[in-house]
C-alpha positions in Angstrom: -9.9 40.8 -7.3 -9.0 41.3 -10.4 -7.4 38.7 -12.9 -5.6 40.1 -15.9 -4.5 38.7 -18.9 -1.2 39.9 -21.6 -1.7 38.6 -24.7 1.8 39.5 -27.2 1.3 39.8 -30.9 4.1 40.3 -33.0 4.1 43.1 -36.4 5.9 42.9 -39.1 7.6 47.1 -39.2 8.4 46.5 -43.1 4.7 46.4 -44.4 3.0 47.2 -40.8 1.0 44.0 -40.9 -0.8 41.9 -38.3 2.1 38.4 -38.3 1.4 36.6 -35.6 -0.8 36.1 -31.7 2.3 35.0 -30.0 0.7 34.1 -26.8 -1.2 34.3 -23.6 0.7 35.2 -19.8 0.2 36.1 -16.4 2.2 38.7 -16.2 3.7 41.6 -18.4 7.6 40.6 -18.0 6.8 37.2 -19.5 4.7 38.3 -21.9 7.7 41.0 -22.7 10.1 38.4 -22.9 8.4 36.2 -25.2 7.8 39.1 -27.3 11.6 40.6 -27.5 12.7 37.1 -27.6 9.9 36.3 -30.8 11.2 39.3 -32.7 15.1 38.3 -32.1 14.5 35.4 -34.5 14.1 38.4 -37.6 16.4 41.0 -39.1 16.7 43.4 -36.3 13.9 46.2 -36.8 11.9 44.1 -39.1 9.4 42.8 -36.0 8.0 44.7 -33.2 6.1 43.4 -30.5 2.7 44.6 -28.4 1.6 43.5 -25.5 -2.4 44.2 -24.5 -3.5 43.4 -21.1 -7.5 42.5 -20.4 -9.2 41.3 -17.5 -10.0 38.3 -17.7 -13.7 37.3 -18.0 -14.3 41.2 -18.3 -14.3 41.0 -14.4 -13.1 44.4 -12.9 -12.7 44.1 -8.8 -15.8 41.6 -9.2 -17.7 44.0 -11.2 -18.4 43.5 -15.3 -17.0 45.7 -16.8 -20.3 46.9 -18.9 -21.1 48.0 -15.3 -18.5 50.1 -14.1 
């Protein structure tokens, strides 16, 4: 089985800079969430938000995934 992990950083659109790791979730609609709800704090358009998912440990299906 395989465990994945969403982590949400934040960007600011005006300079298209790196601002901020907002966090770590188990699933995408809270890491979504926390993002849209992160960038609601800024003048709207100013912050977007991406969310990367990874499997955790690198495990794929029990399976490294150097190895796959």
């Amino acid at each position: 089985m395989t465990t994945n992990i969403f982590i949400v950083q934040i960007t600011n659109m005006q300079d298209d800079r790196f601002y901020k790791l907002l966090g770590v979730y188990t699933s995408k609609e809270l890491a979504d969430a926390a993002g849209l709800e992160a960038c609601e704090m800024w003048d709207e358009g100013r912050m977007h938000h991406t969310v990367t998912m990874l499997p955790l440990d690198d495990m794929i299906n029990g399976v490294h995934k150097s190895e796959l």
